[in-house]
VMD Tcl script that draws the C-alpha trace (Angstrom):
set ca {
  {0.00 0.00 0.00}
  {1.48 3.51 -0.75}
  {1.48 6.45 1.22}
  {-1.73 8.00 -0.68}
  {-3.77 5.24 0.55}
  {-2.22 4.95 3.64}
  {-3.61 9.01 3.91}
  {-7.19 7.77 2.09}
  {-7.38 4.45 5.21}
  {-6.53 6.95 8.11}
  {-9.21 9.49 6.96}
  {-11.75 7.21 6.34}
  {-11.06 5.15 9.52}
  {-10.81 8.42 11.25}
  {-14.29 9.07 10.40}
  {-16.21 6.15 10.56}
  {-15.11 4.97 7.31}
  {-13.41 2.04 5.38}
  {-12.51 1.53 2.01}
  {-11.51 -2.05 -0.14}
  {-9.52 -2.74 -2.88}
  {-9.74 -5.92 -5.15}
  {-9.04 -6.72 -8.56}
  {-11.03 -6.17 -11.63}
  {-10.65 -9.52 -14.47}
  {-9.30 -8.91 -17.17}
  {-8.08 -5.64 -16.51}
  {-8.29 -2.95 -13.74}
  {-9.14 -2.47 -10.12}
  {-12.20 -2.21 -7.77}
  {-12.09 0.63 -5.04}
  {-14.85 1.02 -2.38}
  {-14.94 3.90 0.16}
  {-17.68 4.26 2.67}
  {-18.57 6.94 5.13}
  {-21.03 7.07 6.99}
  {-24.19 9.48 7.00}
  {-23.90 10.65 10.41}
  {-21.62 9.88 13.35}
  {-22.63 9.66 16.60}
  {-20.65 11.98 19.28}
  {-21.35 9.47 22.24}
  {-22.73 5.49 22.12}
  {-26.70 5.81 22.53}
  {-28.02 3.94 25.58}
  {-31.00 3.08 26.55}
  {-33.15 4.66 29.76}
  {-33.87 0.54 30.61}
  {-29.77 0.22 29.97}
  {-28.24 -0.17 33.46}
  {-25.95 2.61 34.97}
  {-22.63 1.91 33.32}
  {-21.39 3.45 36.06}
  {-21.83 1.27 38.41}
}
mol new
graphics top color blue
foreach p $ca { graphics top sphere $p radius 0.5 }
foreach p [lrange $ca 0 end-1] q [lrange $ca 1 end] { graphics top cylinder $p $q radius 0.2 }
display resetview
């Protein structure tokens, strides 16, 4: 992996994001990046959820 896509994984996985790379037959390659829509600040919990702090 070069250093551009060592830049594209740390963005992406800095953000909630991953990306895959796979070869194309005969000829080429495949390159997925996903993001998502929103990211949540803080894991939801629910009010029935116990007091993870103890």
């Amino acid at each position: 992996m070069g250093i551009g896509l060592a830049v594209v994984r740390a963005v992406l996985e800095a953000h909630g994001g991953a990306f895959h790379i796979r070869p194309r037959a005969p000829r080429g390659t495949e390159v997925l990046l996903r993001l998502p829509l929103h990211r949540d600040p803080e894991p939801h919990t629910s009010p029935l959820d116990p007091d993870p702090r103890g």
